[in-house]
N, C-alpha and C positions, 0 to 999 in steps of 0.2 A: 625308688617308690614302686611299688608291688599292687596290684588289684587284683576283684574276684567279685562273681555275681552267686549268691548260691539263694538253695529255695530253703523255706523252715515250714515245720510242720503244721504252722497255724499261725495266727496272730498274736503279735507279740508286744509286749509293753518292754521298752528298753531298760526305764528306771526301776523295772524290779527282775530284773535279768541281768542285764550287764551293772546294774549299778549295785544290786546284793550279793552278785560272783564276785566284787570287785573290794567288798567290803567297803563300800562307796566313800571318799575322802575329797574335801576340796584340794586340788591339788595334782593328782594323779588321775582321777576320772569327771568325767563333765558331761552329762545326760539331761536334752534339752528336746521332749517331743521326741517326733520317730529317727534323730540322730545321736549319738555316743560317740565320744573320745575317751580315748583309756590310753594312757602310759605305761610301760613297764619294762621289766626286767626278766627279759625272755633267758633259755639256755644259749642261744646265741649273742645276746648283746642286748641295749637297751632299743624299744621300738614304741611307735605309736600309732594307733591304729582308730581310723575314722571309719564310723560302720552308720549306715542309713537304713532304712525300714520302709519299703511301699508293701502293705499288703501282706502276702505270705513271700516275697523274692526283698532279696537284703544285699546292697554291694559293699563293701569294703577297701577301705586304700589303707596302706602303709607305709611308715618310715622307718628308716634307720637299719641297725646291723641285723635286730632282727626280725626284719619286717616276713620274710620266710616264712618265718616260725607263727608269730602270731594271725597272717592272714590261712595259716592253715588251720589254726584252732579258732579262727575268726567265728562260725557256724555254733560250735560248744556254746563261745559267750551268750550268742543270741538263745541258748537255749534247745538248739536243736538236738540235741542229745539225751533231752527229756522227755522220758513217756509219759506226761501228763494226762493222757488219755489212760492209761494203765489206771490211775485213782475213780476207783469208782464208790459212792458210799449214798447210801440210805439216809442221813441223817439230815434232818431238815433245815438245819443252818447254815452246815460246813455245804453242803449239795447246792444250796442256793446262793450262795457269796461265791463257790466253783463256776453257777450259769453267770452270774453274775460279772467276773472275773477269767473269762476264759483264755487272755492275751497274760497271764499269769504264768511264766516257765523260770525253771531254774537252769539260771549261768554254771557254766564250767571254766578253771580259767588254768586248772594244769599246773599249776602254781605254788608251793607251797609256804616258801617266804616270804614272796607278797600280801598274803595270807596270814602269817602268822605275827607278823609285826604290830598289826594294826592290833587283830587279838590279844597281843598281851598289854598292851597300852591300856585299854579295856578292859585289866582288872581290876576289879574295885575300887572303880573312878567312874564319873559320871563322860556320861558320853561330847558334853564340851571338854569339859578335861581330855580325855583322851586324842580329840579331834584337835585340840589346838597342839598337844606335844608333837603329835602324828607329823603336821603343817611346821611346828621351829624344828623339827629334824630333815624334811625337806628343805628348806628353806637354808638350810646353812650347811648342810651337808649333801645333800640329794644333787640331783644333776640336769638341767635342761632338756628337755624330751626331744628326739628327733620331730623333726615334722612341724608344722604352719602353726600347732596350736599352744597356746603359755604353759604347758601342763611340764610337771617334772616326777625323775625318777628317781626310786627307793634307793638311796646308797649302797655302793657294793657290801656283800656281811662283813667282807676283812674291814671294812669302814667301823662299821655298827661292834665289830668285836674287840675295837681299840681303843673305842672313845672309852677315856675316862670317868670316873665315877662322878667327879664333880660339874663333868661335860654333861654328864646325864641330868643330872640335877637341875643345871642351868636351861634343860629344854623342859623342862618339870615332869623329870620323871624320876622317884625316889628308887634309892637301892635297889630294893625287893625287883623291882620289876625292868629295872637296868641289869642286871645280874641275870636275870633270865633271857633278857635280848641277847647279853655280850655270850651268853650260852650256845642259846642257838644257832645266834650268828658263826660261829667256831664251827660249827658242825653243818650248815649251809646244806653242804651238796651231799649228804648222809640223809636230811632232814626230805630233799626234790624227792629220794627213792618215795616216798610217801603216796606221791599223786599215782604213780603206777601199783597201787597195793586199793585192795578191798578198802570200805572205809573202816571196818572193825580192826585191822592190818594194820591203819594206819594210824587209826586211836590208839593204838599199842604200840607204836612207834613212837609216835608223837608226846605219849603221857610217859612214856620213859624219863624223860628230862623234866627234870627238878624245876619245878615253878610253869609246869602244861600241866593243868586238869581237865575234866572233861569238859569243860565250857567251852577253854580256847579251841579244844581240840575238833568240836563241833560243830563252831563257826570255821574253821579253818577246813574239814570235809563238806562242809557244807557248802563252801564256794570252790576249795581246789576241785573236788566229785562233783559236785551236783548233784548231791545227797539229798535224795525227799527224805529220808527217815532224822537225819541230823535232829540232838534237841537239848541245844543249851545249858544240863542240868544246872543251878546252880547262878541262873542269871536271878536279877534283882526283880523286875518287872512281868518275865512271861510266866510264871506259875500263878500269878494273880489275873493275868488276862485268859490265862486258858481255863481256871476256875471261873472267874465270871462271864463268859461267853458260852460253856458248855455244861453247866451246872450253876450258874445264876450266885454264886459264890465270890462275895466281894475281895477275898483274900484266901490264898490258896499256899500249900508247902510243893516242893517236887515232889514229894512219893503220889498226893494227890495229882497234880501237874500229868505225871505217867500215867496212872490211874484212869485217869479221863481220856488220855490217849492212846491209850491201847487198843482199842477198836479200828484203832488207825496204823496200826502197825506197817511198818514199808513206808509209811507215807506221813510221819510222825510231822516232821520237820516243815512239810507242806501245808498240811493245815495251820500252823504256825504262821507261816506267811500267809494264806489267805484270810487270817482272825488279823493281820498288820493291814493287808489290804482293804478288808472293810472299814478299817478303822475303832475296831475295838480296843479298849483299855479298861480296865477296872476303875472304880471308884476311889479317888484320891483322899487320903486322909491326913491333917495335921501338914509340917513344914514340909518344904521339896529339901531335898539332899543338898547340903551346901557346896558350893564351888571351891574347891582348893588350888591352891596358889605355890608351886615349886618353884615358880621362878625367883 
């Protein structure tokens, strides 16, 4: 077991810090008030790490092999690696949900395939869908977390690169998007050189492989970096929330999406989150997206 006291630049909201660096899943993180538990799959081993929040000072304790590792990037998670102060802007919505929201930083987590699993789950599937395949591949593959708390970790990739097709299936996850796990998974430790590259470096890394477009790749720098600029081209939902929050536009495409956000350039991917924070969404029209059923 491993501790550390460190200070962060300001106040901090755990569940949008460590829980959107973490690509937040039941299972692997658990963010309750000013404490955080996160599991995972560090370069040295699996480890879990329990991080608290008084104020602007934060302690940390760790488990397992590679408890080392993650209490030294402990600080990242919380956000300290963010110049949120760097965003400055004129405009009277995004400026006012910033005062408004100022314990608002983005996570860093170092990470690339913790990171990218959850992303491709996440294509073109509704976000139960992909949260529950996320939870039967833990569950039956993944492995008990070091440390006090029920949380478990991502299976090893040579795991994820073996299972079979009909194994995939059975966690409801079709072809397309099992073929791209058993992908990346193969190439695992090709895939980590990522987190040490620019994020444009790493989008271009990353969208080499057949079945990563710029979506995954976005959410995936957006939590391994701590990317303010990150920006989803291509999801279902945020081009209609950035249309109707910043031009009063109930429905919106990506080229508009960029459009509106260009004034924000560096900091694309932040206003993002702070239009989630306030709790903006667009106006909902006609049936919700139905639920599918792989299993």
């Amino acid at each position: 077991m491993n501790q550390r006291q460190f200070e962060l630049p300001g106040p901090v909201k755990l569940g949008g810090t460590i829980g959107a660096a973490a690509i937040i899943t039941t299972g692997t993180t658990a963010v309750r008030g000013n404490e955080a538990w996160k599991a995972t799959r560090t370069p040295d081993g699996p480890a879990t790490v329990h991080i608290r929040v008084l104020g602007t000072s934060a302690d940390a304790t760790a488990w397992g092999p590679g408890s080392d590792w993650i209490i030294e990037h402990a600080p990242d998670l919380c956000g300290a690696s963010d110049n949120a102060e760097d965003f400055v802007t004129d405009h009277p919505l995004i400026g006012r949900i910033q005062r408004q929201h100022p314990a608002d930083r983005i996570g860093r987590t170092h990470l690339v395939f913790e990171a990218l699993i959850p992303s491709i789950l996440g294509q073109k599937v509704t976000g139960i869908e992909s949260k529950r395949s996320l939870q039967a591949i833990l569950r039956r593959h993944g492995e008990p977390a070091p440390g006090p708390h029920p949380l478990r970790v991502l299976p090893e990739p040579s795991v994820l690169a073996g299972l079979p097709s009909y194994e995939y299936h059975s966690l409801g996850v079709e072809r397309r998007r099992a073929e791209t796990i058993k992908r990346v998974a193969a190439r695992a430790r090709k895939l980590e050189s990522a987190a040490t590259m620019s994020p444009p470096d790493a989008t271009r890394l990353l969208t080499a492989f057949r079945g990563v477009g710029v979506w995954t790749a976005a959410l995936v720098t957006g939590a391994v970096h701590g990317d303010p600029d990150a920006v989803p081209v291509g999801d279902f939902h945020i081009p209609n929330t950035v249309s109707w929050a910043l031009a009063g536009e109930p429905r919106g495409t990506d080229e508009r999406m960029l459009e509106l956000l260009e004034p924000f350039a560096g900091h694309r991917g932040r206003v993002i989150r702070l239009l989630k924070s306030a709790g903006f969404s667009a106006p909902k029209y006609g049936p919700r997206q139905p639920i599918r059923s792989h299993f």
